[in-house]
N, C-alpha and C positions, 0 to 999 in steps of 0.2 A: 618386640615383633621382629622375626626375623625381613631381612632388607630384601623387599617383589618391587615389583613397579605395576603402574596400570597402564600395560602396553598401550602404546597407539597405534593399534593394527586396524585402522582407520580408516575410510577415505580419504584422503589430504587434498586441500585445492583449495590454495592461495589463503594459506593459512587456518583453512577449516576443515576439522573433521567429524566423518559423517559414521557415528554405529552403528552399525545394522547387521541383519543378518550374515551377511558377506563378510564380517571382522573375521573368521578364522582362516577363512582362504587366502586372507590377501595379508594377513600380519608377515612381514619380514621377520628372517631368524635374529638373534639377538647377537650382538654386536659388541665386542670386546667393552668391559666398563659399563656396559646398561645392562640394566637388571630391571625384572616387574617389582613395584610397589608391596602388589600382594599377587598371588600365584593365578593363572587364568581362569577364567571361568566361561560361563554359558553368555556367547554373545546379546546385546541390547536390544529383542526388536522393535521395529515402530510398529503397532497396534493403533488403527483408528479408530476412531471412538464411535459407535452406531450412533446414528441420528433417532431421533424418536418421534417419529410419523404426528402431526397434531392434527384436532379437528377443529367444525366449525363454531365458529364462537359469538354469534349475534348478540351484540350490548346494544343498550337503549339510546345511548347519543350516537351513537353508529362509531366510535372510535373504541382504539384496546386500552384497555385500563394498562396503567402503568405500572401499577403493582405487582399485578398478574407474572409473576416469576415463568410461567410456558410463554407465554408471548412478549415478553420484555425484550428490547434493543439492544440489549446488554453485549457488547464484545463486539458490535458491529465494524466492520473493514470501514463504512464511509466517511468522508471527511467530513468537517462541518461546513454551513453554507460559507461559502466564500473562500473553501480551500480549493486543490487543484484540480484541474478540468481533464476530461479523457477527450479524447478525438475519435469519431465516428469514423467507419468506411467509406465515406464520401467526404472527410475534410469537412464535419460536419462540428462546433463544442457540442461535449454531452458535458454536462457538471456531473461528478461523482455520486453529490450527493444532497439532496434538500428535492421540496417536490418538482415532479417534471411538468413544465408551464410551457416549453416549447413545442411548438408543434414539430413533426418528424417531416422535413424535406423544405421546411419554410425560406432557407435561405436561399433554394434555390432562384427566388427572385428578388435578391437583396441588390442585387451590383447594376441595377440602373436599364434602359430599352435597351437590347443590341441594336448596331450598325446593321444596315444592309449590307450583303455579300455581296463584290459584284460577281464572282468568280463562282457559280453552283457546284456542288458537286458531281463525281461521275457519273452519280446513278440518276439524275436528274434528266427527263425529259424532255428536248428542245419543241418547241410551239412555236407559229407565227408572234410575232414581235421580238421573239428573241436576236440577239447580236451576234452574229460571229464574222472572225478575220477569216481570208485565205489570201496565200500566195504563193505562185507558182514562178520558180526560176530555171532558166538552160537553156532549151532549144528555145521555148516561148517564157514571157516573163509577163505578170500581170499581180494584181493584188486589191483586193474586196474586203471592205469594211459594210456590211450592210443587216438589214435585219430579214428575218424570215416573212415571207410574204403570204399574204393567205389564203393561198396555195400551197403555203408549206415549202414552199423554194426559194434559191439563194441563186440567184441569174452568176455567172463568172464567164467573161468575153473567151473567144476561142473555145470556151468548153460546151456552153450552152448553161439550161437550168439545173442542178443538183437538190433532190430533194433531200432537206432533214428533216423535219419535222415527224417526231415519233423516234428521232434517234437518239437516244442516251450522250449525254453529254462528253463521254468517257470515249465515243464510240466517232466522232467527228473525225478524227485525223483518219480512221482507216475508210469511213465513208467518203470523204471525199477525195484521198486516193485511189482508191479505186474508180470513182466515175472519171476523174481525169485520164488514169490508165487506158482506159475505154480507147483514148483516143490518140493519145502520146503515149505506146509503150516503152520508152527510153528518152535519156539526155532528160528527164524533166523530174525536178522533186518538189516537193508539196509539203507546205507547211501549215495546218486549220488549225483553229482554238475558239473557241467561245466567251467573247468578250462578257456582256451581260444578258442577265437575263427579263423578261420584261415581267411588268410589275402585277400583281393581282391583286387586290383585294380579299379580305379575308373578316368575318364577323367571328366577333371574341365576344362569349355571351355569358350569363350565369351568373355564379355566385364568384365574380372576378371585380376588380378594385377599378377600370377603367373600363366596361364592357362599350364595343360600338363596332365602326367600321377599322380595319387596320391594313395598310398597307406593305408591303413585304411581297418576298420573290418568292414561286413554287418547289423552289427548292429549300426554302427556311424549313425548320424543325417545328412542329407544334409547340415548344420549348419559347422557340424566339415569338410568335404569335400571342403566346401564355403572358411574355416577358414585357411584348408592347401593350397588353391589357394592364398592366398594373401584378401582374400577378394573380395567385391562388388567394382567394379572401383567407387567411391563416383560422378564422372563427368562423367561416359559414363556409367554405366551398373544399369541396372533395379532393385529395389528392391521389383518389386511387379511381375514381370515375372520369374520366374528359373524351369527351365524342366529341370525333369531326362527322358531319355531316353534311350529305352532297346528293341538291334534287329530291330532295323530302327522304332519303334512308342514308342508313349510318354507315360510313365505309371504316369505322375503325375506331376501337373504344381502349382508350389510352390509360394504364396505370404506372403513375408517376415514380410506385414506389421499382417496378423493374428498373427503370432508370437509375434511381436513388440506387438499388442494389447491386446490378447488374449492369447495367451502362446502356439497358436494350430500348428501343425506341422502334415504334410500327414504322416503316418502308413507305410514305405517304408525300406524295408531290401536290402539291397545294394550286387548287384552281379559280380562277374567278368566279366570285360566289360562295365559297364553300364557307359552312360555321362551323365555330368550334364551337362548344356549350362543357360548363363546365359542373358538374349535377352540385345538390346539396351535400355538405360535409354528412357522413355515416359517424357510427356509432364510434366512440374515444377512448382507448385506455391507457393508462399513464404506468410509465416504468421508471423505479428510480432507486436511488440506493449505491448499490456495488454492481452499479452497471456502467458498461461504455459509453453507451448512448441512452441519454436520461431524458428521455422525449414523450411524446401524447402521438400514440399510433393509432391510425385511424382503422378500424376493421372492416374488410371489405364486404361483409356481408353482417347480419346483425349478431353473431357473439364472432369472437377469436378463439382460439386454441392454445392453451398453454403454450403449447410446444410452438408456433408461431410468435409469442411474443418475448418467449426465449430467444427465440434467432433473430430477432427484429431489435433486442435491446443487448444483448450479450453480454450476460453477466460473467462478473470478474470469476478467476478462476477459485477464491474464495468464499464466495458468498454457500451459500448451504444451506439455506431457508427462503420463504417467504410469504409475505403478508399480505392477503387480498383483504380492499376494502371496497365497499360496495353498498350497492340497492339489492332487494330482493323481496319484491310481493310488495315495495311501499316502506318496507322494514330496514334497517340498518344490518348490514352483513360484516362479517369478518370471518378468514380462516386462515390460520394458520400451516403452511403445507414447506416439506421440502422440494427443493429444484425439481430434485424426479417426479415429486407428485404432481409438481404444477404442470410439469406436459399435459397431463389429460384434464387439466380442470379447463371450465367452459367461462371463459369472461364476458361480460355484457359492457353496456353503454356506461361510460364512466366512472367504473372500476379505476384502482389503483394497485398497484403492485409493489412492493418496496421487498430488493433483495437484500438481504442479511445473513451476517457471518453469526451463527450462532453455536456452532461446535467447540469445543477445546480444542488448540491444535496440539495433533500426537505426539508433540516432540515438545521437550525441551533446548532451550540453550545453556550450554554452562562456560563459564572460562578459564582457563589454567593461567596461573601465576606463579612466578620464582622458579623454582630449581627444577626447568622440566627440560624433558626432549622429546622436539615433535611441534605438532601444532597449537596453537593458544585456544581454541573453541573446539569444542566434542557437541555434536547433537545427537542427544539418544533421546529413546521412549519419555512419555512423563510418569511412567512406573519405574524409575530407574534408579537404585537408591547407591547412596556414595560408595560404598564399598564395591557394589557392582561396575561402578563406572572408574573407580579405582582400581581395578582391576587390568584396565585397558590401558593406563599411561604409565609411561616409560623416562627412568629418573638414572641418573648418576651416582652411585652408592658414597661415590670419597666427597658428592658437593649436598645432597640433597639431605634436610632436620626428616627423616619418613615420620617420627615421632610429634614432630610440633606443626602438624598440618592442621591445618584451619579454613574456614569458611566463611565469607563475607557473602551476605545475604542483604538485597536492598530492603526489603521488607521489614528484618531485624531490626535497622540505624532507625528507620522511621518509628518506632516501639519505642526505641532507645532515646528516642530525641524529644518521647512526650512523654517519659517517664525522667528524663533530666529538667523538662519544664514544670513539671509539676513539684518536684523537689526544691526545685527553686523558686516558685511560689508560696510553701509550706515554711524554706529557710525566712524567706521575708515577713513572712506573717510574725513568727516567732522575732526574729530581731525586731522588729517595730513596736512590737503588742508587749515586749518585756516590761514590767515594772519594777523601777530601782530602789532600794532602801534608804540612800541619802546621795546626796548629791557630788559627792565624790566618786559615787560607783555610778551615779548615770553620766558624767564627765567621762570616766575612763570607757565604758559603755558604750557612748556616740564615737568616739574614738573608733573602738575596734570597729562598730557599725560600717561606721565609712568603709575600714578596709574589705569589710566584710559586703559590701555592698560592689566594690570594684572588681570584687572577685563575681560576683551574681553576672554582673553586667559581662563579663568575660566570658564566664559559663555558659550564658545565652547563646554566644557565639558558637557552640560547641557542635561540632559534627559527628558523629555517632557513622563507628565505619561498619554498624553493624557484624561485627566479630562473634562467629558461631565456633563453641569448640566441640570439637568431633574426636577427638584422639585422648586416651587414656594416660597415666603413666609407662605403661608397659607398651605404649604404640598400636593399644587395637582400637580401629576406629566403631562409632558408631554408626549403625546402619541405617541412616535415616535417609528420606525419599526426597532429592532432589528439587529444585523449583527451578523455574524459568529465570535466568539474570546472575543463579548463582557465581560465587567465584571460590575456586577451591587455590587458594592459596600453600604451597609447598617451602618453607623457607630453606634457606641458604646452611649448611652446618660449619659454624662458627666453633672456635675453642675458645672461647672469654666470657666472661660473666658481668653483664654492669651491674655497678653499684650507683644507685642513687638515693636520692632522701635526703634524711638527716644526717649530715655525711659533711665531714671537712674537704675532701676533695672528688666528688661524684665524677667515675671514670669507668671505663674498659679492665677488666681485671682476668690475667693469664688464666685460666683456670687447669689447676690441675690435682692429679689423684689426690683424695683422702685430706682434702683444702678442708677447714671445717668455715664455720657461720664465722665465725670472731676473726679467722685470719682474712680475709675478704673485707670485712669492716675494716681492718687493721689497715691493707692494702690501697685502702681508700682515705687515710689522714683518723678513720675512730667517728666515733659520733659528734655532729652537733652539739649545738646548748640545750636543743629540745630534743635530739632522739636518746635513745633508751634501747637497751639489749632484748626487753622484752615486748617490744612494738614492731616488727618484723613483717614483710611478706614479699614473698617471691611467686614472679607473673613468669609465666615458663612462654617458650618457644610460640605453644599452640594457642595463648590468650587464658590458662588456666589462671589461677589465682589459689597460692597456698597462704591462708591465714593462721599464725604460730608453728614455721615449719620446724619440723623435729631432722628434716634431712638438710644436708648443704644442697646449694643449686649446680643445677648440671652444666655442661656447657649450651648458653644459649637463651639460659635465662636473664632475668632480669632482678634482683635482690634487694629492698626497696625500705630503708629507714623511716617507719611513720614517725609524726611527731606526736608529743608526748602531749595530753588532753588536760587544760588548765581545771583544776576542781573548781573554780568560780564560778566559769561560766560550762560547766559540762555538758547543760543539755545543748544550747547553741552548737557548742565544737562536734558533739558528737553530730547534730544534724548535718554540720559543715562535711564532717569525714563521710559519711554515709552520703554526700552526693558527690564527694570523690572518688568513692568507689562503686556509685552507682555511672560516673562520667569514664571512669578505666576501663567498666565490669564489662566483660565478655559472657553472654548468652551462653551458656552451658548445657550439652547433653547429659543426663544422668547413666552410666552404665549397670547394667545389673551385676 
C-alpha cells in the first residue's frame, strides 16, 4: 500500500477530535514529512438516529414487562439509587435517579420558626403601635423614641404632631422632613427611622403541622407565618393553594410553586386578625429518572400538561424518552412516548414519569495509538468504518509500520478471556481424567501434571488485549465498521526482527535484504533441545500469525521457534499448544 495518512483535519480541542461535516474546510495543507495514511475521502457525518414514537401499553399488574424489548431501560443515563444527586433551581437535592418520594418545595420549611424582624421592610405600612426614632439637630435640637398613637401620630416638641400612619415605611425620613421644614426652613436636619414594628396576630389554618394563633409583624411574608405553623403538611396540604383571608373574603391566594421558581410572592401586609388557610394537597405526579429535579409535583388543577412537568422537573439533556405509569378507568396504564410527545400528554393524580435515555448515541469514540500526528481521540458517526476514519489521520512516513496497524477492541479481550477459560478447563479435564499403563508413566505423568498445572494457574491470569487485525500483507486494510472504545493502534517502523522460542539466545536481530529463515536462527545461538526447523511461525507487526512460513520475516516481525511435541503424550501437548496460541491469537479479518 502506497504511504497516505488519515488526515486529522479535525476539530482539535484539548486533545480531541471532532469529524464532521466541516473536516474539509478546516484541514490544514500538509506539512513537510506528513503524509495521509490513505488518500482523502468524503467527510464522517454525524447522523442521529430517529426515535420511534411508542404507544400505549396497559399490562395487568400495572407495571412494564421487562422483557418487552420497546419499553425496556436499557441504556438509561440514570445512576442507580444511591449514586449522585443534581441540584434543583432553588438549592433544592433532586436524586438522579430511583423513584421520586420527595415532595417539590418541602424543604422550604426544614430550617426551623424564623426570628422576628425588628426592622420591616420599605414597603411596609406604619399603624398605630408602631415605633419610630426622630431627631432633630442645629438651630433647634430634640429627639423622640415613641410609638404611633391612635390617632396615627407621633407628637415631636417644637414641631407639634406629625402624622404616619398609612406612611410606607421607606417613605418616614421624607415625611417627616418635610413637616419639620414647615416650620424650620434652614440650620435644621432631621434624622427618622422605624425602630419596630408592632405585633399582630395571625391564624395559620389547614392542612399545616402546627395550626392556631401566631404572632409575628405585618410586615412578615406569608412564608414566615407558614414557617411558624410547622409548615406545609408534605402528605396532605397544598403547596400551590394558601389564602390569606381577611373579614370573611380572600385578599390573596398564594402559589408557593412561583416562589419556588420565580422568587415572586403577593405584596401583603399582615393585620390583626387575618387567616391564612392552607387548602387540601391537589392531584401528584412524580418525575424521575434523567432529571434534575426528582420530586412529586403537585398539579394545580386536576390533570397537568406534559409540557408543565417538563419545566417543573427538567430533564437532562440526554434523556429521549419516557415512561408514564398510571390509573386509567380503575385499570393499570402505561405509555411509552418520546420527550416531544410527552408535551401534550394529559397526566392525572398519581401518575409517574421516569425519563430515559433510550436512543443510540450518533457518534462513536475511537482512540489513536503510537506513531500518530495530531490528536489521540476522533469522534465520528457510528456508520464510520476504519478505512473511512483512516482516511482523516495524519502519520510520519520515516516513523510510522502503515502496514502492521491493528485494532484493540474491548469487546474482542472479553471473547478472548472466555475462550482462554474454557481451554483451560478442557486442558484440565484431560490431565486429570488421563489413565496410565503402569506406574512408571503415571510417576512421570504427575510430574509433568504439576508443571502442567502452574502453567494453568498462570494462564488464568492472562489478559487478552483483544488484538483485531485489519491490515493485509500488502497493507490494504479492512473495511470494517467501527465501535465505540475502539483503539486503532499504528506501530513504530522498526528494522529488526525478534527471534524468540526455542532459541539459544532470543534477541533483537538487524534485519536485512534477502536474510533467509536459518540465518536469523543462526543470529540467535541456532535452535534449542526442543526446537526444530520445521515448527516455525512468525506474528508480523499487525498481530497476524504465519503458521509454516515459506517467506523470511520483514522488519517488525516477530519469528518464533515452537517446541517440538513429545509423541507420548501428544494429545495433552497439542491441547497445551493450542491454548497458546489461542492466548497469543489475534482476532483476524478475513480479506476477499
Amino acid at each position: 500500500m502506497a504511504l497516505r495518512s488519515f488526515r486529522l483535519g479535525c476539530l482539535a480541542l484539548a486533545g480531541v477530535a471532532f469529524a464532521g461535516p466541516v473536516l474539509a474546510q478546516i484541514a490544514a495543507p500538509n506539512a513537510p514529512g506528513r503524509v495521509l495514511m490513505r488518500g482523502p475521502s468524503a467527510p464522517m457525518p454525524v447522523q442521529p438516529t430517529p426515535l420511534q414514537p411508542g404507544g400505549t401499553a396497559p399490562l395487568a399488574d400495572g407495571l412494564l414487562e421487562r422483557n418487552d424489548p420497546v419499553i425496556q431501560r436499557q441504556g438509561t443515563a440514570t445512576a442507580a439509587e444511591g449514586g449522585p444527586t443534581a441540584v434543583g433551581p432553588l438549592g433544592e437535592p433532586g436524586r438522579v435517579a430511583g423513584p421520586a418520594t420527595a415532595v417539590f418545595g418541602a424543604t422550604l420549611f426544614t430550617r426551623g420558626i424564623p426570628a422576628r424582624t425588628e426592622a420591616p421592610n420599605p414597603n411596609y405600612v406604619l399603624g398605630p403601635g408602631d415605633r419610630v426614632s426622630i431627631t432633630v439637630w442645629g438651630f433647634v435640637e430634640g429627639n423622640v423614641v415613641a410609638p404611633i398613637d391612635n390617632d396615627g401620630n407621633v407628637f415631636l416638641p417644637q414641631v407639634g404632631p406629625i402624622r404616619l400612619a398609612g406612611t410606607r415605611a421607606g417613605d418616614v425620613q421624607r415625611v417627616v422632613e418635610a413637616e419639620v421644614r414647615r416650620i424650620y426652613a434652614q440650620q435644621v436636619q432631621i434624622y427618622a427611622m422605624v425602630v419596630s414594628t408592632g405585633s399582630v396576630g395571625v391564624f395559620v389554618t389547614g392542612f399545616v403541622r402546627l395550626p392556631g394563633r401566631h404572632l409575628g409583624s405585618g410586615s412578615d411574608s406569608v412564608l414566615d407565618f407558614l414557617a411558624r405553623a410547622g409548615g406545609v403538611d408534605p402528605g396532605r396540604g397544598s403547596y400551590r393553594d394558601v389564602i390569606i383571608r381577611r373579614g370573611g373574603r380572600d385578599v390573596a391566594r398564594v402559589d408557593l410553586y412561583r416562589f419556588l421558581l420565580t422568587g415572586s410572592l403577593p405584596d401583603v401586609t399582615f393585620q390583626q386578625g387575618d387567616t391564612v388557610i392552607v387548602a387540601p394537597q391537589g392531584a401528584m405526579v412524580g418525575a424521575d429518572g434523567a432529571v434534575r429535579n426528582n420530586f412529586l409535583f403537585e398539579v394545580s388543577g386536576r390533570t397537568m400538561s406534559g409540557a408543565e412537568l417538563i419545566r417543573l422537573a427538567a430533564p437532562l439533556p440526554a434523556a429521549t424518552n419516557a415512561v408514564i405509569r398510571g390509573t386509567r378507568n380503575g385499570q393499570p396504564f402505561a405509555r411509552y412516548v418520546t420527550v416531544r410527545e410527552l408535551a401534550s400528554q394529559q397526566l392525572m393524580d398519581q401518575d409517574t414519569v421516569s425519563f430515559i435515555t433510550d436512543a443510540p448515541a450518533p457518534t462513536v469514540r475511537v482512540s489513536i495509538e503510537g506513531s500518530r500526528i495530531g490528536p489521540s481521540v476522533l469522534i465520528a458517526s457510528r456508520d464510520a468504518t476504519l478505512c473511512t476514519l483512516l482516511d482523516h489521520v495524519e502519520v510520519d512516513p520515516r516513523l510510522a509500520n502503515t502496514r502492521g496497524v491493528f485494532l484493540l477492541r474491548p469487546g474482542l479481550a472479553l471473547q478472548q478471556q472466555r475462550i482462554i477459560n474454557e481451554a483451560l478447563d478442557r486442558l484440565e479435564r484431560q490431565l486429570f481424567l488421563t489413565v496410565s499403563a503402569t506406574t512408571g508413566v503415571a510417576e512421570v505423568r504427575a510430574s509433568e501434571a504439576n508443571l502442567v498445572t502452574n502453567y494453568i494457574q498462570r494462564a488464568r491470569r492472562t489478559q487478552p488485549e483483544g488484538r483485531l487485525v485489519v491490515m493485509d500483507r500488502t497493507g490494504r486494510c479492512a473495511d470494517i465498521r467501527l465501535q465505540d472504545g475502539d483503539t486503532i493502534v499504528i506501530p513504530e517502523r522498526v528494522e529488526t526482527v525478534l527471534v524468540s522460542g526455542e532459541v539459544r539466545a532470543p534477541q533483537a536481530v538487524v534485519w536485512r535484504p534477502n536474510m533467509t529463515v536459518a540465518e536469523f536462527i543462526r543470529a540467535a545461538g541456532g535452535f534449542a533441545e526442543r526446537g526444530e526447523d520445521n515448527a516455525l511461525m512468525i506474528r508480523r507487526a499487525s498481530g497476524e500469525l504465519v503458521l509454516e512460513p515459506t517467506e523470511p520475516p520483514q522488519p517488525g516481525d516477530e519469528l518464533i521457534a515452537l517446541p517440538r511435541l513429545d509423541p507420548k503424550n501428544f494429545q495433552l501437548t497439542r491441547d497445551l499448544f493450542n491454548l497458546i496460541f489461542q492466548t497469543a491469537l489475534s482476532a483476524r479479518v478475513f480479506f476477499n
